[in-house]
C-alpha positions, -999 to +999 in steps of 0.1 A: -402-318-319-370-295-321-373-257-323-339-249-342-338-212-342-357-185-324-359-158-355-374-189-380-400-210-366-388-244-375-398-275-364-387-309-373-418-334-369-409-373-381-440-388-370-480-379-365-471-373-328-443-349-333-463-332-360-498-327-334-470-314-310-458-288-332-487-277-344-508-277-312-473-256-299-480-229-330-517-224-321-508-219-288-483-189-301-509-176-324-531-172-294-559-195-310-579-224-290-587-255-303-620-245-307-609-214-327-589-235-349-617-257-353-637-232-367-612-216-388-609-255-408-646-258-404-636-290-384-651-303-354-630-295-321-625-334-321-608-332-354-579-309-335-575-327-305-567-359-327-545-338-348-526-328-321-529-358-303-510-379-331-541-396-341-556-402-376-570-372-395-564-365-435-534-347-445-558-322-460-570-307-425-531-312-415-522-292-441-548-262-435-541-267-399-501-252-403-514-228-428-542-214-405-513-214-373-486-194-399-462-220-405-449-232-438-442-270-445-411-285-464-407-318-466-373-329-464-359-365-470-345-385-447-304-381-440-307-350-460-284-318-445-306-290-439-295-255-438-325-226-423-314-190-426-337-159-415 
């Protein structure tokens, strides 16, 4: 996980563990608990802690899960130059 600019939450996740990382690191920021989150997906607290964890959950709850923590998704290619202006 790499945080690339403190005005524009960006993170760059390349894997299912990088990805839990960033988004368990966004609830934390949007003062929510796992348990809160949870409940906001109307997913089990077991769902979350495998999200974050790295672990197998469907993109559909991975997807709601950045929406609920107010982040924003772009999917990039690999070796592609990236420019992220405020």
């Amino acid at each position: 996980m790499e945080h690339f600019n403190d005005l524009t939450p960006f993170y760059r996740a390349v894997d299912a563990a990088s990805l839990g990382r960033s988004i368990a690191e966004a609830r934390k920021e949007a003062a929510l608990t796992q348990h809160d989150l949870s409940v906001k997906l109307g997913v089990t607290r077991g769902t979350i802690v495998r999200l974050e964890a790295g672990e197998a959950v469907s993109m559909v709850v991975a997807m709601q899960a950045i929406r609920a923590v107010g982040r924003d998704v772009a999917l990039v290619p690999r070796f592609s130059k990236l420019q992220v202006r405020p």
